[in-house]
matplotlib code that plots the C-alpha trace (Angstrom):
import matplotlib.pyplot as plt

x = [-2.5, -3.7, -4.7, -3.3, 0.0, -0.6, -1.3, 1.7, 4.1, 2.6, 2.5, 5.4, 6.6, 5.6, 2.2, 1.1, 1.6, 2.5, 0.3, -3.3, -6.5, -8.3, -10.7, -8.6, -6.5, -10.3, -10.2, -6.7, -7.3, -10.0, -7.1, -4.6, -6.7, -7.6, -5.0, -4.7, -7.0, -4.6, -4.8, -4.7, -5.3, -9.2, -9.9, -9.4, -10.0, -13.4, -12.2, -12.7, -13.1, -10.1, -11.1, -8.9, -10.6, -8.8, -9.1, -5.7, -2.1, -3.9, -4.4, -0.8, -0.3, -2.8, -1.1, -0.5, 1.4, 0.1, 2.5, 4.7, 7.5, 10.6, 9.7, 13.1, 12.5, 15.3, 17.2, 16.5, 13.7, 13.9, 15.0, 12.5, 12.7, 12.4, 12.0, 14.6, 14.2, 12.7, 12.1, 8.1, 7.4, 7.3, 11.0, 13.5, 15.8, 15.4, 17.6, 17.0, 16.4, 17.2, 14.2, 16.0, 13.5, 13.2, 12.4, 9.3, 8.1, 8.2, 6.5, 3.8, 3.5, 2.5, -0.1, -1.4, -1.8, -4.1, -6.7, -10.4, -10.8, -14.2, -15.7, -18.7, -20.5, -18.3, -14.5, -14.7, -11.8, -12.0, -8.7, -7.8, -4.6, -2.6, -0.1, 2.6, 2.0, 4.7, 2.2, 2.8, 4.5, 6.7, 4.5, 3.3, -0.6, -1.5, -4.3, -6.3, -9.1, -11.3, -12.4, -14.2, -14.3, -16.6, -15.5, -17.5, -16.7, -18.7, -17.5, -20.2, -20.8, -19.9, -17.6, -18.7, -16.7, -17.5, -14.9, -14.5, -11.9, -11.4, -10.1, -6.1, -4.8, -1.8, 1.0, 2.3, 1.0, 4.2, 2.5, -1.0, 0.1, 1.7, -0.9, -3.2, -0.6, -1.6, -5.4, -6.0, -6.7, -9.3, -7.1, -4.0, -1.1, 1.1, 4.4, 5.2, 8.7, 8.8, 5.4, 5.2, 1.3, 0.4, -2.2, -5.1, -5.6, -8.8, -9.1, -12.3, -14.2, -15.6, -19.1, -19.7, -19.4, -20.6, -20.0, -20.1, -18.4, -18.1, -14.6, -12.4, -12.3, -15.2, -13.6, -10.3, -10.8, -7.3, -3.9, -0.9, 1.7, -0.9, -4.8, -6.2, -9.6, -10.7, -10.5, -6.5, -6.6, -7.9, -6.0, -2.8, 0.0, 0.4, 4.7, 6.4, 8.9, 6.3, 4.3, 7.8, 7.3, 4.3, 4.9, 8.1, 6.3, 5.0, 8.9, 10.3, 13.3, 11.9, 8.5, 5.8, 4.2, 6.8, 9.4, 12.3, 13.0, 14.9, 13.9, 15.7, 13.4, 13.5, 12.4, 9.5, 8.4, 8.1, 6.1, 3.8, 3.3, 3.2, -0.6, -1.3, -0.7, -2.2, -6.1, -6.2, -9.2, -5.9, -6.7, -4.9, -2.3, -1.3, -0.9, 1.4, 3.4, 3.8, 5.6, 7.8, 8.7, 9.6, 11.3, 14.3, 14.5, 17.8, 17.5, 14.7, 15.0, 12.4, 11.2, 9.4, 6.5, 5.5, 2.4, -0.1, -2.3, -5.1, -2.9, -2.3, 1.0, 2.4, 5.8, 7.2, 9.6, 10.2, 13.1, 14.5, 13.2, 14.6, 12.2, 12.5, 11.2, 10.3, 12.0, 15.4, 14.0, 14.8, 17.7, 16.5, 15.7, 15.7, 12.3, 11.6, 8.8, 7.4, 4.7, 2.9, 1.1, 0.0, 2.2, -0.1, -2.3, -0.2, -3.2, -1.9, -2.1, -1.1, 2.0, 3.9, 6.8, 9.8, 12.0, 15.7, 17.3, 15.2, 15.4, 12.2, 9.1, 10.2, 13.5, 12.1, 11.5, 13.7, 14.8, 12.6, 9.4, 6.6, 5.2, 2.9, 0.8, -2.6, -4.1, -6.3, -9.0, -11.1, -10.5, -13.0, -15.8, -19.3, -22.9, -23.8, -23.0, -23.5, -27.3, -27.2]
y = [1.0, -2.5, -1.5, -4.4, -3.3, -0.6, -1.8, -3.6, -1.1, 2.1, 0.2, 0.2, -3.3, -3.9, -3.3, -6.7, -10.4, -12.2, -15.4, -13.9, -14.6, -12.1, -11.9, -10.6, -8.9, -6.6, -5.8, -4.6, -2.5, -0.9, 0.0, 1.1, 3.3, 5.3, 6.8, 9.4, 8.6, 8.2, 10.8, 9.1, 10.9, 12.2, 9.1, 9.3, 6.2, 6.5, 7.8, 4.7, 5.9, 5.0, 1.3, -1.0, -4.1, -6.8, -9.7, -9.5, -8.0, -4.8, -6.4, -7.3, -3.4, -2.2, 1.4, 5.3, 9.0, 12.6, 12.8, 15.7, 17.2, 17.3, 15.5, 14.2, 10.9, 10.0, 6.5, 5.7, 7.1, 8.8, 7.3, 5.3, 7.1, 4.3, 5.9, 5.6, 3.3, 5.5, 8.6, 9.5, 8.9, 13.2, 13.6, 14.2, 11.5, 9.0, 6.2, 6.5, 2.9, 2.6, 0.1, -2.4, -3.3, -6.7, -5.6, -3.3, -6.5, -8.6, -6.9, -6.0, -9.5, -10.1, -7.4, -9.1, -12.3, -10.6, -9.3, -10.5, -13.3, -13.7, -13.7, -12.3, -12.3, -10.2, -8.7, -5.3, -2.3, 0.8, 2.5, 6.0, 5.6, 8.8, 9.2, 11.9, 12.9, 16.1, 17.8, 19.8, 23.2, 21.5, 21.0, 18.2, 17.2, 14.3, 12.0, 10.4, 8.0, 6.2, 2.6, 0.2, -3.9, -6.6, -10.0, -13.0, -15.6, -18.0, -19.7, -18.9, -15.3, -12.2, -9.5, -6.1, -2.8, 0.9, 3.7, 7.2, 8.9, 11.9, 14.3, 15.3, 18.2, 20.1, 18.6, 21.9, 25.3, 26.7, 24.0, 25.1, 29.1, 27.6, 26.0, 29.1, 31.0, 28.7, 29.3, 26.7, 23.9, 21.3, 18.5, 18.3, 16.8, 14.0, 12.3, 8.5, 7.8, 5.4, 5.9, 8.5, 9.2, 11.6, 11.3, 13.4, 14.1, 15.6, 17.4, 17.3, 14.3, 11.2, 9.9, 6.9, 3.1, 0.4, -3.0, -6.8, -9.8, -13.7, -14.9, -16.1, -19.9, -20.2, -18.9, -17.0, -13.8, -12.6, -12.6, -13.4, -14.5, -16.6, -16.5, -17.8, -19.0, -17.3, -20.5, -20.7, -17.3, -18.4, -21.8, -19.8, -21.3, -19.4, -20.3, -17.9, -20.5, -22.1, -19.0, -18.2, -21.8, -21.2, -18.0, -18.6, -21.5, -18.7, -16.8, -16.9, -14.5, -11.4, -8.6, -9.4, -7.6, -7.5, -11.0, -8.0, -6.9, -9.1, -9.0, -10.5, -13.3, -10.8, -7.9, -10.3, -11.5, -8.3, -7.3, -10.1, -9.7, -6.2, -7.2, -9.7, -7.8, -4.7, -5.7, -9.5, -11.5, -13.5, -14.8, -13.1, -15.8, -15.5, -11.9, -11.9, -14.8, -12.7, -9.9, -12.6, -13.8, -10.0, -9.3, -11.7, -10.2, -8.6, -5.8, -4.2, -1.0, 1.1, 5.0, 5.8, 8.9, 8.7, 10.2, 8.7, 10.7, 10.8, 12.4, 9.2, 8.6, 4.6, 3.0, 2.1, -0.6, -0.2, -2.1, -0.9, -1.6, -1.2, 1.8, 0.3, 1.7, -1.6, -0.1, 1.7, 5.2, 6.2, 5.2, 2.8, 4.4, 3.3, 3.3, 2.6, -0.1, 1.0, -0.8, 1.7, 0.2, 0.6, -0.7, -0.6, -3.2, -4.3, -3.1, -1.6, 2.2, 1.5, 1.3, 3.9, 4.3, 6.9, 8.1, 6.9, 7.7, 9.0, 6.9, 5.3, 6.9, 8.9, 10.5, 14.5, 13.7, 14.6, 11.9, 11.3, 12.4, 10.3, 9.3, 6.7, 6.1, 3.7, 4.5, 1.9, 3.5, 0.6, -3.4, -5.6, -7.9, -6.8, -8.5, -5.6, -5.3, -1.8, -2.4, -3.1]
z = [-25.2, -23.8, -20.5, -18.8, -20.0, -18.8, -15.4, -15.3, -16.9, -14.5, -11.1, -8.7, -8.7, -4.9, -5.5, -7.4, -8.4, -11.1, -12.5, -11.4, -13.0, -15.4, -12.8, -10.4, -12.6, -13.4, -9.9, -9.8, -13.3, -11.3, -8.8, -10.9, -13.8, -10.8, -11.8, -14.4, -17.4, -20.4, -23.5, -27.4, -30.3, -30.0, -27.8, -24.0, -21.5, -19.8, -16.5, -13.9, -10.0, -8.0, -6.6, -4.0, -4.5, -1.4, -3.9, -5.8, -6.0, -4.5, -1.2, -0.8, -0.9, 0.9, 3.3, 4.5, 5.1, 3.5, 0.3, 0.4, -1.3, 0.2, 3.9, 4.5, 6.3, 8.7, 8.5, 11.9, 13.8, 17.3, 20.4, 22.6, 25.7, 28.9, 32.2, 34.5, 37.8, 40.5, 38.4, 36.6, 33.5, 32.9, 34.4, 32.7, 34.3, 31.6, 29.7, 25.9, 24.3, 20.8, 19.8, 16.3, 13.9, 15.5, 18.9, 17.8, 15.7, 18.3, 20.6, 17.8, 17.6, 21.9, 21.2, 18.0, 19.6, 21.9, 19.7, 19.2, 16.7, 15.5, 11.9, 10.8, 7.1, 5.7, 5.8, 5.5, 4.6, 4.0, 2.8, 1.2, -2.0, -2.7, -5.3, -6.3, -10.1, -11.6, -14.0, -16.9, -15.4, -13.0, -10.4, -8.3, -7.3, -5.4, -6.7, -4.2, -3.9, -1.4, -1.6, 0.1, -0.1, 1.4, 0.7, 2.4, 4.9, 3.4, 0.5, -2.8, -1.8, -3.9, -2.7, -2.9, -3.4, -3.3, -5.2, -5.5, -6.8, -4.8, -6.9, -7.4, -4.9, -5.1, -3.0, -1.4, -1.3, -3.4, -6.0, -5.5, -6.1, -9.9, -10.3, -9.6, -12.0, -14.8, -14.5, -11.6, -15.1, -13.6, -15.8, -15.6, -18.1, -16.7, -18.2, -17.4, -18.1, -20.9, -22.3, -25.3, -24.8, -21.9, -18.6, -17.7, -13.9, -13.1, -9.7, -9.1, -7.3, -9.3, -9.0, -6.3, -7.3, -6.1, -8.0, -7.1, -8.4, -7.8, -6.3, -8.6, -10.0, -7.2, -4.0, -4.6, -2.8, -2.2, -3.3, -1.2, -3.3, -5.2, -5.4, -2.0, -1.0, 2.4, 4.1, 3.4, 4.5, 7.9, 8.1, 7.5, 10.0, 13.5, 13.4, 12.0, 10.4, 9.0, 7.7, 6.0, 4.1, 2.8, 1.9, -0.2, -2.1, -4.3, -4.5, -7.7, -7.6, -8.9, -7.5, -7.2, -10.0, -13.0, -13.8, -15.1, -11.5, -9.3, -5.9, -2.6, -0.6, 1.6, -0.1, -1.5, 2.2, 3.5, 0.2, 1.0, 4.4, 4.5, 2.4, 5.4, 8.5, 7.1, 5.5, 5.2, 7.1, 9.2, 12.6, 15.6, 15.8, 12.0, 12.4, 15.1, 13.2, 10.4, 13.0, 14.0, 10.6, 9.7, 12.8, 12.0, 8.7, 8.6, 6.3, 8.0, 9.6, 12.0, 12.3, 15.6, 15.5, 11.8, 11.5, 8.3, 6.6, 8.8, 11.4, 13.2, 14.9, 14.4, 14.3, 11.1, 10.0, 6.2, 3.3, 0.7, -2.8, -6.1, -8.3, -11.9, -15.7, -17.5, -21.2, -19.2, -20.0, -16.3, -14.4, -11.5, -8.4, -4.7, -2.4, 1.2, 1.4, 4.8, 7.1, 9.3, 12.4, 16.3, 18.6, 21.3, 19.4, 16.4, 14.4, 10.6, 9.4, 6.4, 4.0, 1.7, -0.3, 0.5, -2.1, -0.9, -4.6, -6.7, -10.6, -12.1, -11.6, -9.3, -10.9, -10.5, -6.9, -3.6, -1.5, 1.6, -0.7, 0.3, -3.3, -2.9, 0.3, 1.4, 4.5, 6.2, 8.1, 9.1, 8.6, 10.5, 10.1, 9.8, 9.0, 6.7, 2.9, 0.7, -1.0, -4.5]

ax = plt.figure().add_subplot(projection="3d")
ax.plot(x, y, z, "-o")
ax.set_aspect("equal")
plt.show()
């Protein structure tokens, strides 16, 4: 199969954009062939490591939570609990709040805008990408990767990226005892609804890599709707009305990865600036714009206490999204798009997907199954680079 159909075809439809360069699109290939490897007759892919490179459709879905089977996640997340006037913040005389979605962004947004905004050589992220695969034998492993990107400041610099693919796990230990019933098989058969040829999943770790490339057409180093230089990063507007406008010149009624799904303007928004808030070089002001923009979004909804994967505990506001098989082999699912972030600094965890009605590539999964999660564990700017 043309890997760049397969790319497209294997990809959630919130993970990507449409129109990019072949350039980019090689970075993103190194993203999504971290998946499984795929199986042809006596041919198998050569097994790329797992690699988020920041400078495409990948960096708009940059996020998040441990993937397990089953973890019913609730529609609306616990009450806020305010402390009463007069009483301690321990006693149990207390007024529970029910936070909406736009409240918790805005107030994201006031501790955005207070962050540090300097730039250094280089942006640098360093994230962790799980995914729920059902093997052969009915049970289900998570594949998992680490990568790391450096893209410079200055315009004419390369951008650097270290990958490993971390080796697939089983989800839950009911899974790991079928899969010790089998033999405990270091690779492991996966179906993709609408593709006839199967997918290998190793589980055991991949080798280090450490690559460098030239931005695109001269200095497109990320993707946010449309390839953008990392000065239109930085020169991105600080009003969140105007943020909207730019944003939306790149909206064209369908996801952001395949031209087949329709997708709301406001599906598509949070999509894109899920990508912003969460790993993009943005100054402080931008970031807390893009709260505001999402906080009068009316179809968002919010979850107090999720924990991520790291065992972090964040606040997450998340939209519905449709879960769609290119060739109608599945019926279409339903996912919960969800941003995961700090709100005592408005900093991102990361972003996953939730099973709300399982259809797609998800149809063997229960609802409230996290299937697809990034975790950010660093984003920053730094003078250093990896050595080549």
């Amino acid at each position: 199969m043309n890997p760049m159909d397969r790319l497209r075809d294997a990809r959630p439809a919130h993970l990507g954009g449409t129109g990019i360069d072949e350039r980019t699109r090689a970075a993103e290939l190194a993203y999504a062939m971290g998946r499984p490897r795929e199986v042809t007759a006596r041919r198998r892919w050569t097994r790329p490591v797992l690699g988020l490179a920041l400078t495409g459709a990948a960096a708009a879905a940059t996020a998040v939570a441990l993937i397990t089977q089953g973890a019913t996640a609730p529609a609306q997340g616990p009450a806020l609990a305010i402390p009463a006037p007069g009483s301690s913040s321990g006693a149990p005389a207390t007024t529970p709040i029910e936070l909406s979605a736009s409240a918790v962004l805005l107030a994201a947004a006031e501790q955005a805008d207070r962050q540090p905004d300097t730039t250094k050589a280089y942006w640098h992220t360093a994230t962790v990408t799980r995914g729920l695969m059902t093997v052969d034998g009915g049970y289900t492993f998570v594949d998992q990767g680490r990568s790391e990107s450096w893209t410079p400041s200055a315009a004419g610099g390369r951008t650097w990226s270290r990958t490993r693919f971390l080796g697939a796990k089983p989800a839950t230990p009911d899974d790991e005892a079928a899969w010790r019933a089998a033999g405990a098989p270091e690779e492991l058969r996966v179906k993709v609804p609408g593709k006839k040829a199967e997918l290998i999943l190793p589980t055991r770790p991949g080798k280090e890599r450490v690559e460098s490339y030239p931005p695109a057409d001269g200095d497109k180093v990320f993707w946010l709707g449309r390839n953008v230089s990392m000065k239109d990063i930085r020169g991105l507007p600080s009003d969140p009305a105007k943020l909207k406008a730019w944003l939306l010149r790149s909206y064209a009624g369908h996801g952001t990865e395949s031209s087949d799904t329709p997708m709301s303007s406001d599906e598509w928004l949070f999509t894109v600036a899920s990508g912003l808030i969460t790993d993009m070089p943005v100054t402080s002001a931008t970031r807390g714009a893009a709260f505001r923009m999402l906080s009068a979004l009316k179809s968002i909804e919010v979850q107090h206490d999720v924990t991520d994967a790291e065992g972090r505990t964040g606040t997450a506001v998340g939209i519905e999204q449709k879960s769609h098989v290119r060739d109608g082999s599945a019926p279409d699912g339903v996912l919960r798009a969800r941003l995961i972030f700090d709100e005592s600094t408005g900093q991102a965890l990361g972003t996953d997907n939730v099973v709300v009605r399982p259809g797609g590539y998800q149809a063997d999964l229960d609802p409230g199954t996290i299937w697809h999660s990034v975790t950010v564990l660093n984003a920053g700017w730094t003078d250093t680079r990896p050595s080549s």
